[in-house]
C-alpha positions in Angstrom: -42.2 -87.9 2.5 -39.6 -85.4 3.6 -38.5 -85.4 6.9 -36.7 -84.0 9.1 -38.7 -80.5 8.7 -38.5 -77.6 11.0 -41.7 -76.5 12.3 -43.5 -73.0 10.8 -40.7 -73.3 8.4 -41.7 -72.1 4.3 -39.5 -74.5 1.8 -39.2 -73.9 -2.0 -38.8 -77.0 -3.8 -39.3 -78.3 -7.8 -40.2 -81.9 -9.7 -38.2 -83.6 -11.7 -39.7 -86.1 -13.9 -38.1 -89.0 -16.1 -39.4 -91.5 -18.8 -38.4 -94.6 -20.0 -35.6 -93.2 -22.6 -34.1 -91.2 -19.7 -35.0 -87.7 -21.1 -36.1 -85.2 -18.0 -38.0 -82.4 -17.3 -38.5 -79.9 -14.5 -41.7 -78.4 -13.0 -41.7 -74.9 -11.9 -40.6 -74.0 -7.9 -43.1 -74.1 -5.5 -43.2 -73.3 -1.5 -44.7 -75.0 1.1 -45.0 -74.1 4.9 -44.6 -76.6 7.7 -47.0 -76.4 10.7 -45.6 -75.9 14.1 -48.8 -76.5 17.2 -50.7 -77.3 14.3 -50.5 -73.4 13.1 -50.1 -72.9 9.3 -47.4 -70.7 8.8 -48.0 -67.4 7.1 -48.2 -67.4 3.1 -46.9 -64.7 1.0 -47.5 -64.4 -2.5 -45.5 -62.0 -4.5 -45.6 -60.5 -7.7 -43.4 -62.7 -9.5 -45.0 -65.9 -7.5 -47.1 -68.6 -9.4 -49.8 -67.3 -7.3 -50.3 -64.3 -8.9 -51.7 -63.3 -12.1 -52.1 -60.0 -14.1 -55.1 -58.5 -16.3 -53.7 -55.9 -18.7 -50.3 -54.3 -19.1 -48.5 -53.5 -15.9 -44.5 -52.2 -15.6 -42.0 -53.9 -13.4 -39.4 -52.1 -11.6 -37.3 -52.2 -8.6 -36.3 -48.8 -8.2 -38.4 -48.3 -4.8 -36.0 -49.5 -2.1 -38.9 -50.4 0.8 -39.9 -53.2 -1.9 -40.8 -56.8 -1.0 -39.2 -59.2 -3.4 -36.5 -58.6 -5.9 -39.5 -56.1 -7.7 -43.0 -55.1 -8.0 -45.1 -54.2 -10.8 -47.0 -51.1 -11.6 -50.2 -49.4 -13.7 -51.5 -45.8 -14.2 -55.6 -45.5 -13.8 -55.1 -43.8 -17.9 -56.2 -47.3 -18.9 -59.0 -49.0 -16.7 -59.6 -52.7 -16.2 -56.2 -53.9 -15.2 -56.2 -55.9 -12.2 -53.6 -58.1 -9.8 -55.1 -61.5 -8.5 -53.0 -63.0 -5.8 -54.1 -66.5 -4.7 -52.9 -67.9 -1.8 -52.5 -71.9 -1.6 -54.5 -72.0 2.0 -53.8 -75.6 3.3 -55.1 -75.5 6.3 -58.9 -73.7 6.1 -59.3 -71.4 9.3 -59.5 -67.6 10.0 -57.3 -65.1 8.6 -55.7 -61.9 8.8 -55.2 -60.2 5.2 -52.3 -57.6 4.6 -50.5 -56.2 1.5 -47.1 -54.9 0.9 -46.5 -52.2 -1.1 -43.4 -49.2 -2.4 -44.8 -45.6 -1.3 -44.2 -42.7 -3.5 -45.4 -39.5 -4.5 -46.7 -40.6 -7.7 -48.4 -43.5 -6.1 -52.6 -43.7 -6.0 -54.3 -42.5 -3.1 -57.2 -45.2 -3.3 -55.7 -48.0 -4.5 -59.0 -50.5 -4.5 -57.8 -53.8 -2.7 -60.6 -56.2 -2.7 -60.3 -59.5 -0.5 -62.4 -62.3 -1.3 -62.9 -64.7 1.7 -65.5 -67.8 1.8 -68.6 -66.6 2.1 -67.6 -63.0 2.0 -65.5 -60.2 0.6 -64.6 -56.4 1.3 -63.4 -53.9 -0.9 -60.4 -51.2 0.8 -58.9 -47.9 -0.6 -55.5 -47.4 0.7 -52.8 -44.5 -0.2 -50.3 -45.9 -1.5 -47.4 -42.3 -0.9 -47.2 -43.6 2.4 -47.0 -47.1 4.8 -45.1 -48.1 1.9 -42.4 -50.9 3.3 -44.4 -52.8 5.8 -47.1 -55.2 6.2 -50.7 -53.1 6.4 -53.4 -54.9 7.6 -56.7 -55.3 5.0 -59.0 -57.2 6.9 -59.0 -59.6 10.1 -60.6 -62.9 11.0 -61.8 -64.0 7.9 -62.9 -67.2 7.2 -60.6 -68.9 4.2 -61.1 -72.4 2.7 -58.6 -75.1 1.9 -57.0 -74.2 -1.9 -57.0 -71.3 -4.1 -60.6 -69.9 -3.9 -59.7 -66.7 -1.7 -57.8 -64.3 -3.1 -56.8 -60.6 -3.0 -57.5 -58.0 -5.8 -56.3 -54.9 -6.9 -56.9 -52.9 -9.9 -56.9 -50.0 -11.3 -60.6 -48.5 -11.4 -61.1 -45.1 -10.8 -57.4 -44.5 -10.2 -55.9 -41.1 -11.8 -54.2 -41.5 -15.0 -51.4 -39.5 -13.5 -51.0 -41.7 -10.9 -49.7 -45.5 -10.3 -51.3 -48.4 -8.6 -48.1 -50.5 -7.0 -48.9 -54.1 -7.2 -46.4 -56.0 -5.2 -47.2 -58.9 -2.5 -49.8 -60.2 0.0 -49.7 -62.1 3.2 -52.6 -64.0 4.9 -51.7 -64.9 8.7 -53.2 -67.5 10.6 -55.9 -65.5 13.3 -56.9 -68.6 15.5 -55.2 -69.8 18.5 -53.5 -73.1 18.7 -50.7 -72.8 20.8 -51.3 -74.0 24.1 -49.7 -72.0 27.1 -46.0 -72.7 28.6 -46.9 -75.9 31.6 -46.0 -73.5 34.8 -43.2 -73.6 36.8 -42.3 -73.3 40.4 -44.7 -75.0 41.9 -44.6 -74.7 45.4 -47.3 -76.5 48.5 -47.4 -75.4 51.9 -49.5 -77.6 54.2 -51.8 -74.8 56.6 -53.8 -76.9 58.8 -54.5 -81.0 59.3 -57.0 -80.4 56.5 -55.4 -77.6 53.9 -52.9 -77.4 51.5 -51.9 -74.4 49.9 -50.5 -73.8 46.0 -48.3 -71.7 44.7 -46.8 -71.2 41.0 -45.3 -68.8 38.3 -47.4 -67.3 35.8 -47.5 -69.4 32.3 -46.8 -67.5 29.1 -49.4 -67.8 26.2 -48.9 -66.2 22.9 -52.9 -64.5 23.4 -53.4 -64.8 27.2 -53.6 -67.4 29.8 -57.7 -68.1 30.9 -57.1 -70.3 34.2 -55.5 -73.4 35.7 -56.0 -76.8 36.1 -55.3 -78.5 39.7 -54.8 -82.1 39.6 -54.2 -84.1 42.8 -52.8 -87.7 42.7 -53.6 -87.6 38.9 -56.8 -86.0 39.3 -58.1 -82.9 38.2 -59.8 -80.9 41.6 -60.4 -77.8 40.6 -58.9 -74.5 38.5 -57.7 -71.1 39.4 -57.7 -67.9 37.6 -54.8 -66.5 39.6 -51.2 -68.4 40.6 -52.7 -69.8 44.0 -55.5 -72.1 44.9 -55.9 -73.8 48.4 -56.9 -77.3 48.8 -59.5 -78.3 51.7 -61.1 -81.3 53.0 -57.9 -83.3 53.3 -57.2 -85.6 55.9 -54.5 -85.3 58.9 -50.7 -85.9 57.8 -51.0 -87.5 54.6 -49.4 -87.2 51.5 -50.6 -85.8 48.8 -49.3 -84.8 44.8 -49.9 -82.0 43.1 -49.9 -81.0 39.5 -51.1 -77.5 37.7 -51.6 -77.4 33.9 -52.6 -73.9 32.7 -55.0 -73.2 29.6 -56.3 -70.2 27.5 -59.5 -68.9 26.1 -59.2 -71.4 23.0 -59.2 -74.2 25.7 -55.7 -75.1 24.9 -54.2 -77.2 28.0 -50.6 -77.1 28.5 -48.6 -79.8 29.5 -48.5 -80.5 33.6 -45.9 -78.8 35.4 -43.1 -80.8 37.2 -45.0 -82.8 40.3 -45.2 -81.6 44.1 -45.6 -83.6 46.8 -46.7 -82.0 50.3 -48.1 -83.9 53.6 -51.1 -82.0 55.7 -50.5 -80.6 59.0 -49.7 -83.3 61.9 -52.3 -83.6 64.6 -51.2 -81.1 67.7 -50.3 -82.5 70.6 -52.1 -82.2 74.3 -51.6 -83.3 77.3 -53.4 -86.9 76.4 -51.2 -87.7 73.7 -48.1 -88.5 75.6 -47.9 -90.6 79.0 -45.2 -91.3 81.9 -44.4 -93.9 83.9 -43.4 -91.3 87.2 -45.5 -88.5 87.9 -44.4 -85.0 87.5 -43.8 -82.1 90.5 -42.7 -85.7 92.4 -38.5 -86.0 93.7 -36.8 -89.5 92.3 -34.0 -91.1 92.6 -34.6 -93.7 89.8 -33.1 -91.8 87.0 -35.2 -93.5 83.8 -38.6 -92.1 82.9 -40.5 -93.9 80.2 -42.8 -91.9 77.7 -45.6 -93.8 75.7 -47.4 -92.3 72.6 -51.1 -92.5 73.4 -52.8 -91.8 69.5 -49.4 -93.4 67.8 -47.7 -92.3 64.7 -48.5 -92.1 61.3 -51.4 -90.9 58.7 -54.2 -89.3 60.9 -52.0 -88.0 63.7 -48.5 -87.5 62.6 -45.7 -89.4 61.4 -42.8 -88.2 63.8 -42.1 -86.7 67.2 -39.0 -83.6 67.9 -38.6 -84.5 71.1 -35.5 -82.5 73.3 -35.0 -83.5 77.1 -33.1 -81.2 79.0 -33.5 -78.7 82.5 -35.7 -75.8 80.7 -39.5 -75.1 80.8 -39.2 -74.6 77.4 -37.6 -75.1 74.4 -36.6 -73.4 71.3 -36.8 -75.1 68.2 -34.1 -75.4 65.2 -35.6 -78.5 63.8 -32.5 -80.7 63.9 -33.5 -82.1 67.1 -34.0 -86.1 68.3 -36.8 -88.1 66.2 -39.0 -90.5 68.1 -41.7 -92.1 65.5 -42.3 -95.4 67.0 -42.5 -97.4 70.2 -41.4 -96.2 73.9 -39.3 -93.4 74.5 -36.7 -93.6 77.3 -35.1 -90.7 78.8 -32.5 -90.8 81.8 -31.2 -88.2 84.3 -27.4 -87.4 84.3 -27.3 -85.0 86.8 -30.0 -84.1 89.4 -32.3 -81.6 88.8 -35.3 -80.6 87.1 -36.5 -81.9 83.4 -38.6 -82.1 80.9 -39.7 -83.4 78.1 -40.5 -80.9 74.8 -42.1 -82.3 72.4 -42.9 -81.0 68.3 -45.4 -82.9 66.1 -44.7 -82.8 62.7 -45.6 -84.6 59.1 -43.7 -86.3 56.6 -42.3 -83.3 55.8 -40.7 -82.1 58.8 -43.4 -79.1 59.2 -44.3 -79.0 62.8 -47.8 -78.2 64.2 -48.1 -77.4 67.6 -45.2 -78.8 70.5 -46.1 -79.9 73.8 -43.7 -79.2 77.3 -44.3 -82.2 80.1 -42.7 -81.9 83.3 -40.9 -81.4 85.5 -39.7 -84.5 86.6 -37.8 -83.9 89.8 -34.0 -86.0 90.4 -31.8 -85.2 92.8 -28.7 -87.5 94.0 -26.8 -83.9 95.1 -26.2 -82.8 98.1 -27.0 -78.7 99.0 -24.1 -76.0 98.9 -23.5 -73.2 101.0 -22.2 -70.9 99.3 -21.3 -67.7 101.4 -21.8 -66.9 105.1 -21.2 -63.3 106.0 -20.9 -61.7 109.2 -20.9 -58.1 110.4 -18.0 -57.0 109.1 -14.4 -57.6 110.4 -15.0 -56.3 114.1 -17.4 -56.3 116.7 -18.0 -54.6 120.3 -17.8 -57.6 122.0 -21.1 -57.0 123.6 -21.2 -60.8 123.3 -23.9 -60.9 120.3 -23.0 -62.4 116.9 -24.6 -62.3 113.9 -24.7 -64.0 110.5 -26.5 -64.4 107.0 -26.0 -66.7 104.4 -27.6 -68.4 100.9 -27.2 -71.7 99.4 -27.7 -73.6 96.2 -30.4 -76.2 96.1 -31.5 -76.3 92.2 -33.3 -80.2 93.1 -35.3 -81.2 96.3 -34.7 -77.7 98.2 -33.6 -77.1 101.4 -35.0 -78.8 104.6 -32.5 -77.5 107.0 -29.7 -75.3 108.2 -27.2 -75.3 111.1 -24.9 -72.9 112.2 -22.1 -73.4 114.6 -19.2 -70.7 115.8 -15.8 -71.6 116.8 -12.0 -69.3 117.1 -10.7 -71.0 113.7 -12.2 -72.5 110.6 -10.8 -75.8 111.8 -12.8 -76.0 115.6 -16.1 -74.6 114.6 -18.0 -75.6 117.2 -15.5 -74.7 120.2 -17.8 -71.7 121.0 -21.0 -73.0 120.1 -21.9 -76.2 119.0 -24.0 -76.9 116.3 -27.9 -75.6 116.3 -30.6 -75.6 113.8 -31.4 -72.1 112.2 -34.7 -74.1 110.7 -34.8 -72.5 106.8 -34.1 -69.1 108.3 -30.8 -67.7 106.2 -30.0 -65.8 109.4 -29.3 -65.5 112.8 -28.5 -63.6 115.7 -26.7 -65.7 118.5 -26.2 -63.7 121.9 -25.1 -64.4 125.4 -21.5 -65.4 124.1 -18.3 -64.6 126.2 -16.6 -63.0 123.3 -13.1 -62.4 123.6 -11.4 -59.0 123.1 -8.7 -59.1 120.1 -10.2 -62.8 119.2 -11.6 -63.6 116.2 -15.1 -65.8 115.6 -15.7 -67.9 112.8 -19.5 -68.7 111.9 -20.0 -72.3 110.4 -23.8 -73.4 108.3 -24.5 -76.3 106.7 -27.6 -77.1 104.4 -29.9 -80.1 104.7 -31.9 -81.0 101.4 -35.3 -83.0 100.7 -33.6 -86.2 100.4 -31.4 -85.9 103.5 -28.6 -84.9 102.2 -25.9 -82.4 103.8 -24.1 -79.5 102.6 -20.2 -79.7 103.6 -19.8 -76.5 106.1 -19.0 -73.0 104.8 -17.8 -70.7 107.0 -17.6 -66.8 107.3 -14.2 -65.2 107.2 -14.3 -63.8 110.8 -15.1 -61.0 112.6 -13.3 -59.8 115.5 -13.9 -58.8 119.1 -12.5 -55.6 119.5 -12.2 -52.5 121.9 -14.5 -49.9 121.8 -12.7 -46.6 122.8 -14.9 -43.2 122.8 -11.1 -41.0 122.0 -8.4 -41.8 120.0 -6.0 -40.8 122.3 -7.2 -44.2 124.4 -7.0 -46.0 121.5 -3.5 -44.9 121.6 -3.0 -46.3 125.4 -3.3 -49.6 123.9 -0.6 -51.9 122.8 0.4 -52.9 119.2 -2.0 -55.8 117.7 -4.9 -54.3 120.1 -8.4 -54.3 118.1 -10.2 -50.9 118.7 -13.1 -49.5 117.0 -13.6 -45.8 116.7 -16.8 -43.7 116.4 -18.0 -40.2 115.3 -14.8 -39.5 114.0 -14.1 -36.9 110.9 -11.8 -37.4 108.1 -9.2 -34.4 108.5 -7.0 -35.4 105.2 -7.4 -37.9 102.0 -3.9 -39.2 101.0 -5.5 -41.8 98.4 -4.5 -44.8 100.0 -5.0 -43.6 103.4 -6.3 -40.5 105.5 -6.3 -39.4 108.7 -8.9 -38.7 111.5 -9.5 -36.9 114.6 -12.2 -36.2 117.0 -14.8 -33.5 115.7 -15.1 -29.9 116.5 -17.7 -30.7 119.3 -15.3 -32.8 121.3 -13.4 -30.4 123.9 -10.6 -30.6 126.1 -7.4 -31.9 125.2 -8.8 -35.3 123.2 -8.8 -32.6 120.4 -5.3 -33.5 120.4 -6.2 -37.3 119.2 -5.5 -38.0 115.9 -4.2 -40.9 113.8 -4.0 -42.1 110.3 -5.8 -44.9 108.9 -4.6 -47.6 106.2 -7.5 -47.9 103.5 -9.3 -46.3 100.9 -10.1 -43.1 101.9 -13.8 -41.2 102.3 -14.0 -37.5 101.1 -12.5 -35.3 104.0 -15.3 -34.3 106.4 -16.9 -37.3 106.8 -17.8 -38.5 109.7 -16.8 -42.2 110.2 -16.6 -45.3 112.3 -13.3 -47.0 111.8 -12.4 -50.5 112.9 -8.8 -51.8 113.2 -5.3 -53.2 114.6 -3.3 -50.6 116.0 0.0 -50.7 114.9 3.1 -48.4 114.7 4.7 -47.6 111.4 7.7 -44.6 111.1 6.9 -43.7 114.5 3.1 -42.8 113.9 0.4 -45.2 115.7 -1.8 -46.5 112.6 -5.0 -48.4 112.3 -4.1 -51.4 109.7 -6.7 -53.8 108.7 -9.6 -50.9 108.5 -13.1 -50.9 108.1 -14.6 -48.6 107.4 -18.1 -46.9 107.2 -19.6 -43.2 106.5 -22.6 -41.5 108.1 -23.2 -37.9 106.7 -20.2 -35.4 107.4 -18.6 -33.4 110.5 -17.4 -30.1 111.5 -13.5 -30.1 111.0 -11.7 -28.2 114.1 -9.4 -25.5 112.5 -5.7 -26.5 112.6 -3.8 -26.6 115.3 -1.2 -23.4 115.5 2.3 -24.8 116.1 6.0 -23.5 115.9 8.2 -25.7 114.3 9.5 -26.8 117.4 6.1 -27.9 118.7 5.6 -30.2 116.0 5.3 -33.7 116.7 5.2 -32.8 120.5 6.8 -35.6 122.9 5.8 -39.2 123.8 2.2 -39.8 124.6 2.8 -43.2 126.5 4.9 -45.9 125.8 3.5 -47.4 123.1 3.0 -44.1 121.7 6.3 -41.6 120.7 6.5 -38.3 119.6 9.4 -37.2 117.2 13.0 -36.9 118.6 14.0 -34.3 120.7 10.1 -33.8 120.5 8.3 -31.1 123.6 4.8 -30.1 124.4 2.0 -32.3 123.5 1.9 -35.2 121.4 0.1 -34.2 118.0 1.1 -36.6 115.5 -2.0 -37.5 113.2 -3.7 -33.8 113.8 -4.2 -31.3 111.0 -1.7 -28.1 112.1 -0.6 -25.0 110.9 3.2 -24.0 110.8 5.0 -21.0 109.3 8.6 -20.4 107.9 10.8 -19.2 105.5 11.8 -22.2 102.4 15.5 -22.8 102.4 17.2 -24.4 99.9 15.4 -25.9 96.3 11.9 -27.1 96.8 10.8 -30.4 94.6 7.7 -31.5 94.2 8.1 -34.1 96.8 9.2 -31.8 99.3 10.5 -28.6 100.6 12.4 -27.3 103.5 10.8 -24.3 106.0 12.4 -22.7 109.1 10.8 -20.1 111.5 14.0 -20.1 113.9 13.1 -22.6 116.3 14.5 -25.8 114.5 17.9 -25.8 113.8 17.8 -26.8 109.6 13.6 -26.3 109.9 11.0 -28.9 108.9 10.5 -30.8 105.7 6.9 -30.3 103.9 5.7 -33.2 101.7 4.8 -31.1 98.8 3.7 -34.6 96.6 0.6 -33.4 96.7 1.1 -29.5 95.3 0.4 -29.1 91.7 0.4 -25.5 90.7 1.6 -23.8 94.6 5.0 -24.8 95.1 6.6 -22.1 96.9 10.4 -21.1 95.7 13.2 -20.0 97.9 13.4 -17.9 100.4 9.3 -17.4 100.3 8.0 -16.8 103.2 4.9 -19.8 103.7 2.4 -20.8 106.0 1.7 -24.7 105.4 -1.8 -26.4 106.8 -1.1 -29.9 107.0 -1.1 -32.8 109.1 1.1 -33.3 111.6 3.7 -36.7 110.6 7.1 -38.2 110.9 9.9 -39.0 108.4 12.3 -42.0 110.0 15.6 -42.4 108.6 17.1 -44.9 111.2 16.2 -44.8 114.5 15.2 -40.8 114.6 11.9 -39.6 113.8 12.1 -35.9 111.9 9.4 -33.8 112.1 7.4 -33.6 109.0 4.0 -31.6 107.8 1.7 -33.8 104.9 -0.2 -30.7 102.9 -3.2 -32.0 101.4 -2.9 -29.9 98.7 -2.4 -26.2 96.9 -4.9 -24.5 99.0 -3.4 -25.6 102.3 -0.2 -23.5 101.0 0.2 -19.7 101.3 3.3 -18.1 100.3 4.2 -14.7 100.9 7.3 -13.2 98.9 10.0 -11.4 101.0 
């Protein structure tokens, strides 16, 4: 025996025999062909092989290059009945495919007679030999050929030209049947569909004629085939395991080998609202903070073999599939903090693979007591009109609010000293009246929260509105002393300085309160809005303010024209005493009104100011010019300035000073 071999592998090999004296001799060589899936290799017989034998006088040569071999021999048809036999040693008796080798040339025959003789049959073939010359051409296919040397393949030279030559060089018979089993298929994959279904997936095998089906074995046994890469699995029973194999196999019935196993479970059971229970009832306020869950159908094959389970404050949950694992016994959850909970729950198999989820609640804790979180009044002033009013909201996430009470006092520290505390019921507002308000006092407006378990709310309280003064002019509000809280209505925004403006009574109002006007210390509306302005009066530079605005708009009012004034006239005198005009001041007070004043500039304007004189101030008055972008007037222009009427104090003396509002309220005329 020789071993090792390697499969549909051709060996040459020889005998050596040896007798008693020592004296040797050696048989001929001879080839064999080792079988690899059981298919006999191919067998080629050459010219110059034992295997073939001659009839009559033929030529070797090797002069033709697309040879097989080191040569091949040759005949012309001028002398008939010379023939080529090649035998081929068949070892293994099956069907074969016949094909012959041969050199082309021009001087070769055109119907060379090949005769193949199979068992039980045979089949004569003229082939042109000037061409296909250097490759394997195919005589005849899926012929049946014995064990031994009784087939063979013939050629002669009958009926060949005598000009021409017959080339007699090699044959080949080729195994035709199929005994090589398809590659076992890979990537197997199982994906579980319903309590009942599995699914298969796999890669395509390879077979060297074509792959027929597949075989699908479950837990070792075969369940059914497939003619494509899938096959689904049914009547299986809730979450259990099952293995899977696929083998595939052609249209000889060759049966690869099993690919690598896969294990998949079926789909868990879903759960409903019967298959988990509580020991507290749900939509139900607690202070125990334990709840106890109990599977009702269990855990393992037939339902499912594990619980996701997430507690927390949402109605619903989204899944990652990292979550808790609860797969046996009770399940315990507690409450940290109060609130709502619930429980979310994912039923899944041995695999992990969920089907269906179930969200149980809420259960209801609550150990917090409410807060109030704002309380707003009307704003920073009131008419005193002895009404107050106040809204409010408040955070009760748990047992909800039962209650709410209010009290009002002159500080956040003594609510209560105005009016003690009363219930609002769940109303988030109220208006209180009948109160002895207080001018130039401010209220304070306390609430507190009740919740379903009794619990209070610590007080919140408003940040206080203010009694104030409600004048119809501002030249009353300017009767009143420093710290006095006014409020001021139907006004009109005369000038917009960006962080404050200016207003005065509208062109309806007659007599001399047109001569009211004042600035205001806030954010300014657009000029020629009519407003209503709350505030302290205050003094600052010598011009009575309003500090601490508020402020609100309602549509837009005519603007009087500016008041004409000679530079002298501006400013104008004391109004009262809490009131002064600018030094050396005459005429009317008419600080805070939009004027117009003429004059010629002297010296350099900047653009923060510039200097004009019409003769009746000795040096003139100063314009702020901060305001001018592209007007700014040059020396010894002759201007008229619309602006409103201010001071500038540098110690104790108040100058007389125009604020423009911008390039239009500037005309210059060149001398």
């Amino acid at each position: 025996m020789l071993y090792p071999l390697t499969p549909n592998t051709q060996y040459y090999f020889r005998v050596i025999s040896r007798d008693a004296t020592g004296a040797t001799a050696v048989s001929g060589q001879y080839t064999f062909t080792t079988m690899g899936y059981d298919i006999p290799a191919d067998i080629i017989v050459d010219n110059e092989d034992p295997g073939c034998s001659f009839v009559g006088s033929w030529i070797t040569s090797s002069s033709g290059t697309d040879r097989w071999g080191p040569n091949y021999r040759y005949c012309s048809g001028a002398v008939s009945g010379k023939k080529c036999t090649w035998r081929p040693d068949v070892l293994s008796a099956g069907k074969y495919n016949a094909y012959a080798w041969w050199s082309q040339g021009a001087n070769r025959a055109t119907n060379a007679p090949y005769k193949v003789q199979w068992n039980g049959g045979s089949q004569t073939l003229y082939v042109n030999q000037q061409t296909d010359g250097g490759k394997w051409n195919l005589l005849v296919s899926s012929v049946s050929f014995a064990t031994g040397t009784t087939g063979y393949i013939e050629l002669s030279n009958a009926g060949v030209s005598s000009t021409l030559n017959v080339i007699a060089d090699a044959v080949r018979l080729s195994f035709a049947e199929d005994r090589i089993p398809p590659s076992a298929p890979t990537g197997v994959t199982a994906s579980a569909v319903s309590t009942s279904r599995i699914n298969l997936s796999w890669n395509a095998s390879t077979d060297n004629v074509g792959v027929t089906g597949y075989k699908i074995y479950r837990n070792g046994s075969q369940v059914g085939t497939s003619s494509s890469t899938t096959y689904s699995d049914t009547g299986l029973s809730t979450s259990t395991s099952y293995t899977y194999t696929v083998a595939a196999y052609d249209a000889a019935s060759n049966t690869s080998e099993q690919s690598t196993p896969v294990a998949r479970y079926t789909l868990p059971a879903a759960p409903t609202s019967g298959s988990v229970s509580c020991n507290r009832n749900t939509g139900q306020w607690y202070t125990a903070v334990s709840f106890v869950f109990t599977s009702i159908d269990g855990f393992g094959p037939g339902t499912r073999q594990f619980y996701r389970v997430v507690w927390n404050n949402e109605a619903t949950h989204t899944w990652t599939g990292g979550e808790e694992q609860w797969n046996s016994g009770a399940l315990e959850k507690t409450c940290e903090d109060s609130g709502i909970y619930y429980l979310h729950l994912q039923s899944c198999n041995g695999d992990g693979v969920p089907n269906g989820t179930l969200d149980l609640g809420p259960y209801q804790f609550d150990r917090t007591a409410p807060i109030v979180n704002t309380v707003s009044d009307d704003g920073m002033y009131t008419d005193a009109s002895g009404q107050l009013h106040a809204e409010w909201n408040a955070s009760e996430g748990e047992s909800g609010i039962e209650e709410y009470q209010y009290a009002i006092g002159t500080s956040p520290e003594n609510i209560g000293s105005v009016l003690d505390w009363t219930s609002a019921g769940t109303n988030t507002s109220i208006t209180t009246t009948g109160l002895n308000l207080v001018a130039n006092t401010t209220y304070f407006i306390g609430v507190k929260a009740k919740n379903g378990v009794g619990l209070w709310s610590d007080v919140a309280v408003s940040d206080g509105i203010t009694a104030a003064t409600v004048v119809n002019t501002i030249s009353e509000a300017k009767t009143l002393p420093n710290g006095s809280a006014v409020i001021l209505k139907d006004k009109v925004v005369s000038a917009d300085f960006d962080t404050f403006f200016y207003i005065q009574e509208p062109l309806a109002v007659s007599g001399e309160t047109q001569y009211g006007g004042i600035r205001v210390n806030s954010d300014s509306p657009d000029q020629g809005s009519k407003v209503e302005v709350g505030g302290i009066i205050q003094i600052a530079s010598g011009e009575r303010i309003l500090t601490e605005a508020s402020v609100s708009t309602d549509g837009t009012a005519s603007l009087p024209g500016p008041l004409l004034l000679t530079n002298l006239a501006l400013g104008g005198s004391d109004l009262n005493e809490y009131t002064p005009g600018v030094t050396d001041g005459i005429g009317t007070n008419n600080l805070g009104l939009l004027v117009k004043v003429s004059g010629r500039v002297i010296g350099t304007p900047t653009s923060q100011y510039f200097v004009i004189d019409d003769g009746s101030v000795q040096g003139g008055i100063e314009v702020d010019s901060s305001r001018l972008s592209t007007n700014l007037p040059s020396e010894g222009d002759y201007v008229t300035v619309v602006g409103i009427s201010a001071t500038k104090q540098i110690g104790s003396t108040l100058y007389r000073l125009v604020r423009a509002r911008g390039d239009a309220d500037v005309t210059i005329y060149s001398p």
